[in-house]
N, C-alpha and C positions, 0 to 999 in steps of 0.2 A: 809856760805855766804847767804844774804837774797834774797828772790827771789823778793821782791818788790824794784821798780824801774830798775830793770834790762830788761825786756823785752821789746825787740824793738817793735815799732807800726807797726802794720801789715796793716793800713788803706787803705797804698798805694798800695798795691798789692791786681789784680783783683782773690778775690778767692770766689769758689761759698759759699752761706751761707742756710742752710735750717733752723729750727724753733730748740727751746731749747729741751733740754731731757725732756720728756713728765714726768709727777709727776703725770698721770695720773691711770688706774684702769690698774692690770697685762692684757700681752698679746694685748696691743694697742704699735703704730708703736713705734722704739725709739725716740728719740727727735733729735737733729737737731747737726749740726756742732759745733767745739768748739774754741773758739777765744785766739790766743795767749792771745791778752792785757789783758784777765780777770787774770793773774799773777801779773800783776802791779797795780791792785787794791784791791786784796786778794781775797778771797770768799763771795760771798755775802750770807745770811742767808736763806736757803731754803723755798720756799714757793712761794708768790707772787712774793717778791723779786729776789728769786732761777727766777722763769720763765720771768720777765724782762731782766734781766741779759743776761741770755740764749739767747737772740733773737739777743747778738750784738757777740754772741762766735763762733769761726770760725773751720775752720780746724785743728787748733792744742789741742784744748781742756782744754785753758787756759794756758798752761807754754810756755813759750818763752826762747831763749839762756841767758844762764848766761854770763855777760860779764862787765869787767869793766865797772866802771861808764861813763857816755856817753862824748866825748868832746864836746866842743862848736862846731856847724855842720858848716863845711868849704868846699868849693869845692875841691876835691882834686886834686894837681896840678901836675908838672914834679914829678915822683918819683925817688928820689935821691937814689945814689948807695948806698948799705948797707954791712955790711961786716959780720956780724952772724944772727941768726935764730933769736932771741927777735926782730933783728929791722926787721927782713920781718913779723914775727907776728904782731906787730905794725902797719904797713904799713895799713895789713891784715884787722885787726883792725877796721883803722879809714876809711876804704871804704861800711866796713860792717855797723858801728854807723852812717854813713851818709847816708847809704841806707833806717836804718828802720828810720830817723826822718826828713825824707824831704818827702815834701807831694805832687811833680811831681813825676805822675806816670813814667815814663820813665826814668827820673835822678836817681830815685829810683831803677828801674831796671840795669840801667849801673852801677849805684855803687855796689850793689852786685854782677853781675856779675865780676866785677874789683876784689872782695876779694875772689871769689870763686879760682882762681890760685894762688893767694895768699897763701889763708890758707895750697892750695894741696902744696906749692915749699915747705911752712913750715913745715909740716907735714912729707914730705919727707929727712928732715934732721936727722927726727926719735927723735925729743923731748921727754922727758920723763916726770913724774910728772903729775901737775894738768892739767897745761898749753896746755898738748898735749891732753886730754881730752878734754879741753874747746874749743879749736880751730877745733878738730872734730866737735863737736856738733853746732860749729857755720857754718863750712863749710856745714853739713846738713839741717842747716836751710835756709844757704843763697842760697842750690838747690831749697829747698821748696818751700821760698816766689820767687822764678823766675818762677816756674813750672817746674822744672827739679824734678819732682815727683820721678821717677825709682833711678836716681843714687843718691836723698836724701836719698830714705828708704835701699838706700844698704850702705851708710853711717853710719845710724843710725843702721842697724846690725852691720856692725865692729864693731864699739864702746862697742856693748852689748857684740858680741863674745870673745872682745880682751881684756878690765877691769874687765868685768864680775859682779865687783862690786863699789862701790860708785854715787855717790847722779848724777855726768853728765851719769851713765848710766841708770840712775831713768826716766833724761830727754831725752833720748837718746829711750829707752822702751817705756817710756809715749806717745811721737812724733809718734813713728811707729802703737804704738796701736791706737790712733786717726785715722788713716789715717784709718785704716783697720776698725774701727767704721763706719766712716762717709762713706765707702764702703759697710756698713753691713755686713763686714767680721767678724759676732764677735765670733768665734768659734777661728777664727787665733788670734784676738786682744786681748782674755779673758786673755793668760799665757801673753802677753806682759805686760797688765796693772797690773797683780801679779807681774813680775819682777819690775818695777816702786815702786809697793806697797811697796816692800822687801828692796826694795834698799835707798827709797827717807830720805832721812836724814831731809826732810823740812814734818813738817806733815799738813803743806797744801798739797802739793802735793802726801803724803800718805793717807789723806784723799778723795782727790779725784779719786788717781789711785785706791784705794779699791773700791770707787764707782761706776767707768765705770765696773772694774771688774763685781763686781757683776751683771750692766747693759747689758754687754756683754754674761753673761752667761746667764739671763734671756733673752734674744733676741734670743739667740743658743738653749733654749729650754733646757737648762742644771737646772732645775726650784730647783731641790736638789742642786747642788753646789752652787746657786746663793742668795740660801734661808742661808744657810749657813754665805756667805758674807756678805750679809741684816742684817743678824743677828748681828756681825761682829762690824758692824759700828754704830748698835741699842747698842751694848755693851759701845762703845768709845764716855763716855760722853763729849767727846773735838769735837766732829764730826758735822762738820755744815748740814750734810743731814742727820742725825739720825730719824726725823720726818719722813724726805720721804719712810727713808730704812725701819719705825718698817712699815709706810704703805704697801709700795712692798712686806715687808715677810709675812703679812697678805694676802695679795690680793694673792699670794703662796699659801700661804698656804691652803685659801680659793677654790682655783681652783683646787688643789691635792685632794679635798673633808673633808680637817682639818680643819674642822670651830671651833672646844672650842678652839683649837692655834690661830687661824685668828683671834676670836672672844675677846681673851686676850689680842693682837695687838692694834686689831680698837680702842676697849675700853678704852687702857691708852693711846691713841691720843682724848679722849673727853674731855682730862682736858682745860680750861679755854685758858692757857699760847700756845695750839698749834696756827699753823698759818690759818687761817681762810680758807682756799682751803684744807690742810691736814684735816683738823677737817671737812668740810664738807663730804670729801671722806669718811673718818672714817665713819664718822656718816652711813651713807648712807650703806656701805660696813657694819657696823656693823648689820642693820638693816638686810641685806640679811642673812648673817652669823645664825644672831639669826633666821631666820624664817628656814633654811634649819636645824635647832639642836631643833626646833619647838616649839624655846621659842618666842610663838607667841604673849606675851603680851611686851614682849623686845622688838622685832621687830617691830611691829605695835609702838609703842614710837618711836627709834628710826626713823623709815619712817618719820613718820608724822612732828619730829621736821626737819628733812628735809625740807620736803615738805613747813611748815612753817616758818620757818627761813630766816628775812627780809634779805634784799639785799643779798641775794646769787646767784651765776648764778643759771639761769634757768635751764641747764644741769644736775645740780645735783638733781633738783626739779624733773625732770621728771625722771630723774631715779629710784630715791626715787618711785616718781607715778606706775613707770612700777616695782618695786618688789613689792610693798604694793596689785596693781593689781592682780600682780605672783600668791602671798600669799595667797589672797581670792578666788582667782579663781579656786587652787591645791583643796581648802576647798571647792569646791562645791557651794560657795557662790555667786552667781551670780548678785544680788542684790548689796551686798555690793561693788562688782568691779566697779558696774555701779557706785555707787554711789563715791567710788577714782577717777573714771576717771570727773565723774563733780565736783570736785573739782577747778580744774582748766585746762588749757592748756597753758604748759608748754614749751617755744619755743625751745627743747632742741636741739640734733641730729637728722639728721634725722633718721636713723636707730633705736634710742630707740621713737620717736615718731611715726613710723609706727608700732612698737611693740605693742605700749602703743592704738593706733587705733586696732590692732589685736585683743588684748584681749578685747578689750570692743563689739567689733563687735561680737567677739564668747559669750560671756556674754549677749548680748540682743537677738543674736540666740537661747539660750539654754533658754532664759524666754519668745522665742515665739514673740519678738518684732521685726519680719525681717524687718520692715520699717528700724527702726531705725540703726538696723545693717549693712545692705546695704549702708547706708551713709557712716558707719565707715570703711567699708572693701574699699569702693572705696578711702577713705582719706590713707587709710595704703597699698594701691598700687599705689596711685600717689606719697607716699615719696618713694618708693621701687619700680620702676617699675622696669621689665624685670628682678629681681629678685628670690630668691626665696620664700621671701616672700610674693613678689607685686603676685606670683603665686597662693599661699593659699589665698591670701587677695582674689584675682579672683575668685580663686574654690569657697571659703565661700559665695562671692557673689551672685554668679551664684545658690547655693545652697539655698541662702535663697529666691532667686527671687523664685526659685520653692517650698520651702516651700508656696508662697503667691499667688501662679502660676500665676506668671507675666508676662509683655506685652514679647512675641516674646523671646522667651526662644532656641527657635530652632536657629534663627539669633542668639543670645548672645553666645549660645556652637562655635557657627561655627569657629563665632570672638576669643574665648578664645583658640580652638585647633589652628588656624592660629596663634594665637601671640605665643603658648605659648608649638607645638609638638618637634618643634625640638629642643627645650631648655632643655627641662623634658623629653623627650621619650619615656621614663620608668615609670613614674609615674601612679599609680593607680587613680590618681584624672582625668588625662585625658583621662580614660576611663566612670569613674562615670561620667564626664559629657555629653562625647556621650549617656550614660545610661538617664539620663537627658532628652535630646531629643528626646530622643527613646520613653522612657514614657508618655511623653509629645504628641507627635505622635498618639502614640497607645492609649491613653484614650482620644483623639480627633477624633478617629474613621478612622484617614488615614494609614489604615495598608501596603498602598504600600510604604510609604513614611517612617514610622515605619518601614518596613522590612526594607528597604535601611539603617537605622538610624542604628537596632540593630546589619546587617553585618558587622558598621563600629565600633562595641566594640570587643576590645581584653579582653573574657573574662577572659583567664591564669591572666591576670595581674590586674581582680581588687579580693575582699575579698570575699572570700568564699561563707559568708554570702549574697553576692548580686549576685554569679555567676547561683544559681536555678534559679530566673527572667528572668533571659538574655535567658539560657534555654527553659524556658518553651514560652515568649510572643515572642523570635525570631520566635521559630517552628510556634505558635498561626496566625501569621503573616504571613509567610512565606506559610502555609497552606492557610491561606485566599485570597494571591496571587496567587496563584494556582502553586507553587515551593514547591511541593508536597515532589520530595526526599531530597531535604534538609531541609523539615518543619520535616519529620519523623527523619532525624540525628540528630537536636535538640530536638525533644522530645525523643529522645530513650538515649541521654544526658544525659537529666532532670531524667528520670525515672531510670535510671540505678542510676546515683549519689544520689538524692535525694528520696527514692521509700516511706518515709513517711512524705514527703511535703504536706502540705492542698494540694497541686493544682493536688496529682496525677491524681485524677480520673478524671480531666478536659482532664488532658496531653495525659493519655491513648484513651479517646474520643476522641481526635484532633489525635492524632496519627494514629487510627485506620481509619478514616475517610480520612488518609493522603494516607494510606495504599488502600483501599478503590482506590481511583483515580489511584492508581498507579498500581492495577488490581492485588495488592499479596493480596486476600481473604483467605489465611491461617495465615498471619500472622494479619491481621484485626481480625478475626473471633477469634485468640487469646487473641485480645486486649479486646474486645467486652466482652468475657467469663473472663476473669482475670476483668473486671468492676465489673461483675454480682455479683461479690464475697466480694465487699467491699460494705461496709453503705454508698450508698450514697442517696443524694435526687432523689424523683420519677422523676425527669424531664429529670435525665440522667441514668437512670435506662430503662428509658420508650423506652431514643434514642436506649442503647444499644441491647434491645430486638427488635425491628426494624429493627437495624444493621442487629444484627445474623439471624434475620428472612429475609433478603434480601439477603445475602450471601448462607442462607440454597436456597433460590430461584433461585440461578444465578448456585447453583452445583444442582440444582435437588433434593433435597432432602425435599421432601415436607413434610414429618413426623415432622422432626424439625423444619421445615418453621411453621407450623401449631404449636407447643409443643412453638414456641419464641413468636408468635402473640396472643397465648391464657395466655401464662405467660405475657404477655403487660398488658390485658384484667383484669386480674386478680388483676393488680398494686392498691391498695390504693391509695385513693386523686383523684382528679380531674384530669380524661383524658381527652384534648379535642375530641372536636366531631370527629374533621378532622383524630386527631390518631384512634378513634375506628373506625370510617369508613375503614381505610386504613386496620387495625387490619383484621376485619370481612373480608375483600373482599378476603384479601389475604388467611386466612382459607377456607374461601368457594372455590377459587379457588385452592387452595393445595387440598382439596375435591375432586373436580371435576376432577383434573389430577392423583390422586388415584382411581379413578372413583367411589369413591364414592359418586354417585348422591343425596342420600336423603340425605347426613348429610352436602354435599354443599349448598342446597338451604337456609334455615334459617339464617345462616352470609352472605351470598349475596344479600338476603332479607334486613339483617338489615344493610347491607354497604350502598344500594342503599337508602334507607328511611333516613340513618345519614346525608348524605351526596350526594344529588341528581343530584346536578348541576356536579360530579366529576364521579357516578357510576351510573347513570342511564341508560349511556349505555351499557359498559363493562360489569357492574355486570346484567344487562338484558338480554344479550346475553347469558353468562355462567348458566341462570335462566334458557330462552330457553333449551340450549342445556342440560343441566340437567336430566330437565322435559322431554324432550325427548326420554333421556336414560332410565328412567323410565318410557316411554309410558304409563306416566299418562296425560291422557288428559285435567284432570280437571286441573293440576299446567299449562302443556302446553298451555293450554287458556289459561289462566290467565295474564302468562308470557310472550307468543306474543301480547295480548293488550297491557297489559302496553309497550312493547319495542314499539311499532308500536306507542303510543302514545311520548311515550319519544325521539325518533327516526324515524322519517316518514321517513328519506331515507334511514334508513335500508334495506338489503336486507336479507331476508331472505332462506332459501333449500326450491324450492319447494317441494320436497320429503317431509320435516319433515311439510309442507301447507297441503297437500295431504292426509297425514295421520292423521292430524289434524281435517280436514276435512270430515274425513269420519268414523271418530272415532265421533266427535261429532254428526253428523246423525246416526249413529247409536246410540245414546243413545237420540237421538228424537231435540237434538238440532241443529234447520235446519237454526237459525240464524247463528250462529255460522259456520254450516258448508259450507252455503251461505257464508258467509265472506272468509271464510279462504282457500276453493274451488277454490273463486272467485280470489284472491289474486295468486292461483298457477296456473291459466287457462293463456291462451294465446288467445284474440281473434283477436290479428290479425295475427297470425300463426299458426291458429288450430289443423296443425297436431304435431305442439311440444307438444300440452297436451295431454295424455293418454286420451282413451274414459270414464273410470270410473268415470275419474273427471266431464266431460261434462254431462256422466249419470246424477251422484248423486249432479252435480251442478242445476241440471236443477227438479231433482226433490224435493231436499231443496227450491228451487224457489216456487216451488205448492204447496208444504208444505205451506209456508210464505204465498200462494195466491199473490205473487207477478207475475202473470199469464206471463203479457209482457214481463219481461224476461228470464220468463223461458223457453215462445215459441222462444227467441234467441238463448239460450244455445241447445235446441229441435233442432234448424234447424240445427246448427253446428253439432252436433251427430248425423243426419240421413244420413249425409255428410260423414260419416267417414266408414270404413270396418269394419262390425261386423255379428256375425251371426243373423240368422233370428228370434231366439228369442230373441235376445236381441235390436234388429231390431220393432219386432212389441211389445214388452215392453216400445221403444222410442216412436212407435205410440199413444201404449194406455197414456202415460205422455202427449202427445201433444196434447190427445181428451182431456182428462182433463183443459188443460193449455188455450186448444179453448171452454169449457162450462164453465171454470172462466171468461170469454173475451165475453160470449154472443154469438159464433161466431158458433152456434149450427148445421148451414150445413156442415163447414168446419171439425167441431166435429164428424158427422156423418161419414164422408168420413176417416179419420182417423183411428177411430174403424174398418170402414170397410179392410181398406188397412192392417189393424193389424191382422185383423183375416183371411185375405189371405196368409197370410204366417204361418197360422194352427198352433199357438202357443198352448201350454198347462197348465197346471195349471192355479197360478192364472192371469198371464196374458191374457188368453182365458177369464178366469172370469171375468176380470176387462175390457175386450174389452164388452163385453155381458151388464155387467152392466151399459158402458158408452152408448151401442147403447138405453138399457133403458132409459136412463136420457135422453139420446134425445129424445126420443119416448113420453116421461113424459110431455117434454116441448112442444111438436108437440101436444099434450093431442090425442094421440094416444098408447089409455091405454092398449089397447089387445096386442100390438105388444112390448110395455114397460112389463106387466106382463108376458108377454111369455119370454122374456129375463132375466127377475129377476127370475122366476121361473127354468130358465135351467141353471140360474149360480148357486142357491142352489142347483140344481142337482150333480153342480159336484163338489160338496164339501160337502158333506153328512155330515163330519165329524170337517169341520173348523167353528170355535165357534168363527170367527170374520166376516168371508166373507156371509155365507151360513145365522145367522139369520137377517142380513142385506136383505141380496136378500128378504128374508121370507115379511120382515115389509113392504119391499118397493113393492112386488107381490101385497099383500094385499091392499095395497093403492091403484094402482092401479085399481086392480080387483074392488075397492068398487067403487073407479070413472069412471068407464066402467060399472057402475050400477048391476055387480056379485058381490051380498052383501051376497048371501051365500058361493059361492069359496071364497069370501075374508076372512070372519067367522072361514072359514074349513083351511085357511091358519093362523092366528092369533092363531087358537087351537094348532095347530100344532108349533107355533115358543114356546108357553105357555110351551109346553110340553115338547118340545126338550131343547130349554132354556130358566128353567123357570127363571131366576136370569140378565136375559137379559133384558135392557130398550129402549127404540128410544133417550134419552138422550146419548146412548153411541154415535149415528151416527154423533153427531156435532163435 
């Protein structure tokens, strides 16, 4: 029996319809619902036509019940009694033939309702033959078109269970497979539409039940059994989907990774006579095929006649575009990609035009044109947002912005983790771009903002190669913020994982110096000495000796403070001034706390002179007390001018004034001990100054001839408790200090008061003398010569006081007109010393 013109119109009944079986590339959705009526028009020829067709095919998949030819459609009226089983089939029948051809939806629905008890009273009489077949299968269709779905498809089992074979249980399989299609059950529908296959006596309907077959299994993912079937039907030159099927087992076989079988497929679909959608596929699909078996001058042909081939969809243009891209891009070729893509733009999918945006954007990245590429990453995440492409199209973006370090890169990360953390979670790109920002930060100099940036990368999760950075500029960072133990757990990171990184010997520096704040000077002082030992430049060479030379300073150990500051010293290249100053001071003062005085002075000296404004006092003081230590008086001058100049409000030990001061009188420098005397006296609490001072302040004073004050520091000492020669010693200072002053009775009286208290040597001498010099001035020559005369007396033997007295008798004597006593004294100084001048007396 033929199956044209026997299927009822399904028109009248509401049943949902989705779009036709896709003809499209393997692995895209299946196509759409299947319409009884396409039985009553036969098959149309696959291709354009196949996909028109499709858009009107419904739930059943093209076959409809076999059933006698249709009556004239009548309303059905009283049902008369009947007396056997033919006339309730009958009845059956003509409620079912008025159901599918009347085209009120609801009349349509009561009539088959009407024949559904019908067919079941018949059925129940237990018919045999064709008959009881056919009225199965119509009784499951008339649940079908009602929507009594369940107890249709257990209908269309019996049938299958209970004949098992012939052509109503072909349509009896075929029915139920549909259903479980257009369900996407096709793992269930695959063996129904095999039984259909096996069974169909119509090879319409054996060609199409082999074709769902096969489309069912390719859906189920069964891609061997389905390729198989594709095959199958590519064999049976009578087979109206043969084009479609060699395409499918290509596109299979393609995706199994079998391109010379795919690529045999596509190829004998290029001949002329295919249908103009298959041959475009072909084409296209061949093009891929050949460039993945890296017959790239086949491929590149076949693309391109894609690409150019008038009136084809667009679709397949851009597909074409996005392998031909693929191809040059695998090749390194970056240039050439760019140049595919301005070919044209191609309105295809979205998803192959954000592709095709992808590759061009990473193509003008890698030739360094980020402008350009930022355009295209933004176009292939606006077709793909919230994807995972529109994700890379982001990251690449964002990537190239900072290739060109662009506006607000900090803001752009923020926005990209906010859209894009809790999508990806996991992704290493979502750390590379907090990396990003981080960088970004950090070579803008805001290390606070930078450290906050680099704590927000999860470094486990980006690539090896960028986890030493994170390492090393978190700690860099971190350290600069003053988050000293967690700046050293990143660099102790860095250096343990990475230990022949360029940046060690930075890392070590920061870390030591992390160390350093954190007050572990053993493990610094390690870092410092592991520097020493590699080649680096003098500028961190220079820190590290500084370091260890401050560390040797903070434990005491001034041996090695001194061995780090002189190895500094030592460095090639340009020190500045400020490091050798620092250098020297701190030697001299490691010196000085060895107590070794003389080899302190010379780098204190030269700290203070490098570097004035910083050690003119520190290193002036440690000069001082130096010189001290060595009671050298001459560095000690020296030493307290300069501080006293560099330093007026210095104070200085009277003690180390004191001895200064009476050290430089004694070696005749009476400025000097004037000054320095003066600076340890106290005049307005004269008994806090020892008398020695007031002594020899006062006679450095007469030295000077600065008379006036020395008769000040005189009155202060005759004020004080002392014995009586050192008593009339102060007198004779004060006749002196009164015949500098003119003041020659008050001189007199002086002397006198001195020599009442019966001193001896040469203060008796020098009181004698002075009462001469008064006697001189009074020109009361007798009583001057008799004084100069009894002080050489009692110094027979001093060769500074006694031919003094002699010269000055003489003068006398000769101006009191005894020019022979004076004669007889001149002989005598000749004689006693002859090598004596009166130039010595000034």
């Amino acid at each position: 029996m033929s199956l044209r013109g026997t299927n009822p119109q399904p028109s009248a009944v509401r049943i949902p319809r989705i779009g036709s079986p896709s003809l499209m590339s393997a692995g895209r959705r299946p196509g759409g619902r299947l319409n009884p009526a396409s039985a009553s028009r036969g098959f149309p020829r696959p291709g354009v036509a196949l996909m028109k067709a499709n858009a009107a095919l419904a739930v059943t998949l093209g076959l409809a019940a076999l059933s006698p030819a249709p009556l004239p459609a009548q309303a059905p009226g009283i049902i008369e009694p009947f007396d056997n089983g033919a006339d309730l089939y009958h009845r059956a029948t003509r409620f079912y033939r008025y159901g599918n051809e009347i085209n009120d939806v609801h009349e349509k629905r009561r009539a088959l309702q009407m024949s559904v008890p019908l067919f079941r009273d018949f059925l129940n009489t237990r018919p045999q033959g064709n008959l009881a077949q056919k009225a199965a299968y119509q009784l499951g269709m008339a649940l079908l078109l009602t929507g009594e779905l369940q107890q249709a498809e257990q209908t269309f089992h019996g049938i299958i269970q209970r004949y098992r074979t012939g052509n109503w249980v072909a349509l009896g399989a075929y029915r139920l497979a549909a259903q479980m299609y257009n369900r996407k059950e096709w793992a269930k529908g695959a063996p129904l539409f095999g039984v259909a296959a096996r069974q169909a006596t119509e090879a319409d309907l054996r060609h199409k039940a082999v074709f769902y077959e096969a489309r069912s299994l390719k859906y189920a993912g069964q891609n061997g059994a389905a390729i198989v079937r594709f095959e199958k039907i590519v064999e049976a030159r009578t087979n109206p989907f043969r084009e479609y099927a060699r395409l499918t087992a290509g596109e299979l076989h393609a995706a199994a990774g079998r391109h010379e079988k795919a690529l045999e497929h596509f190829e004998l679909l290029l001949a002329p006579n295919t249908a103009p959608q298959e041959r475009a596929q072909a084409l296209f699909a061949a093009g891929v095929s050949a460039s993945k078996l890296g017959q790239h001058a086949k491929a590149e042909s076949f693309l391109n006649q894609t690409i150019d081939a008038a009136g084809l969809d667009h679709k397949f243009k851009a597909r074409a575009q996005l392998a031909l891209m693929e191809m040059r891009f695998e090749e390194g070729n970056f240039s050439e990609t760019v140049k595919v893509f301005r070919r044209g733009e191609f309105m295809g999918e979205s998803d192959i035009q954000s592709k095709i945006y992808m590759i061009a954007g990473k193509s003008l990245a890698s030739l360094d044109r980020h402008n350009e590429a930022i355009r295209q990453f933004f176009n292939a995440e606006r077709l793909a947002p919230l994807t995972e492409l529109g994700f890379e199209a982001s990251y690449r973006r964002l990537g190239s912005f900072y290739q060109i370090n662009g506006p607000n890169i900090p803001g752009q990360v923020d926005t990209f983790v906010e859209v894009y953390a809790d999508r990806f979670p996991a992704s290493p790109w979502l750390q590379k771009t907090r990396l990003m920002k981080a960088e970004i930060l950090f070579h803008q100099g805001g290390v606070g903002r930078a450290a906050a940036a680099y704590n927000k990368v999860n470094v486990s999760a980006l690539p090896e190669e960028l986890r030493a950075e994170v390492y090393f500029k978190r700690g860099w960072c971190l350290a600069d913020t003053g988050e000293f133990g967690r700046a050293a757990q990143n660099l102790s990171s860095f250096i343990r994982h990475y230990p022949d990184h360029p940046n060690i010997d930075q890392a070590l520096a920061k870390r030591g110096y992390a160390y350093l704040q954190l007050g572990d000077r053993g493990s610094a002082l390690k870092d410092f000495q592991r520097l020493l030992t590699l080649d680096i430049e003098p500028t961190l060479t220079a820190f590290a000796h500084q370091r260890c030379g401050r560390i040797y300073h903070d434990e005491r150990k001034y041996k090695e403070m001194i061995a780090s500051y002189e190895s500094l010293l030592a460095l090639q290249g340009n020190l500045g001034s400020q490091s050798r100053a620092d250098a020297n001071y701190w030697i001299g003062w490691g010196w000085y706390k060895l107590e070794e005085w003389a080899k302190a002075i010379p780098p204190l000296e030269t700290a203070r002179n490098l570097l004035p404004q910083r050690f003119r006092e520190p290193a002036g003081v440690h000069l001082v007390l130096a010189a001290y230590s060595l009671l050298d008086s001459d560095k000690l001058k020296e030493a307290v001018e300069r501080l006293l100049a560099d330093a007026p409000r210095q104070r200085l030990p009277a003690r180390m004034l004191i001895w200064l001061g009476l050290e430089r009188f004694s070696k005749g420098d009476y400025e000097a001990a004037d000054r320095f005397l003066g600076f340890a006296s106290t005049p307005d609490e004269p008994g806090l100054t020892d008398v020695i001072v007031w002594r020899h302040l006062a006679k450095a004073r007469i030295e000077r001839r600065h008379f006036g004050r020395a008769l000040e520091s005189l009155a202060i000492l005759l004020e004080q408790d002392q014995e009586n020669f050192w008593k009339a010693d102060a007198h004779l200072d004060r006749s002196h200090a009164l015949i500098g002053t003119s003041k020659w009775d008050e001189a007199w009286e002086a002397a006198h008061e001195g020599l009442e208290l019966d001193p001896q040597g040469t203060v008796q001498a020098g009181l004698y003398m002075a009462l001469a010099d008064v006697a001189m001035y009074r020109k009361d020559y007798e009583s001057a010569a008799a004084s100069y005369l009894k002080t050489s007396e009692m110094f027979i033997d001093d060769k500074e006081i006694k031919p003094l007295a002699l010269f000055r008798a003489a003068d006398a004597l000769e101006k009191n007109g005894q020019t022979e006593q004076a004669a007889a004294i001149r002989k005598q100084l000749r004689n006693e010393f002859p090598s004596w001048t009166a130039a010595k007396t000034n």
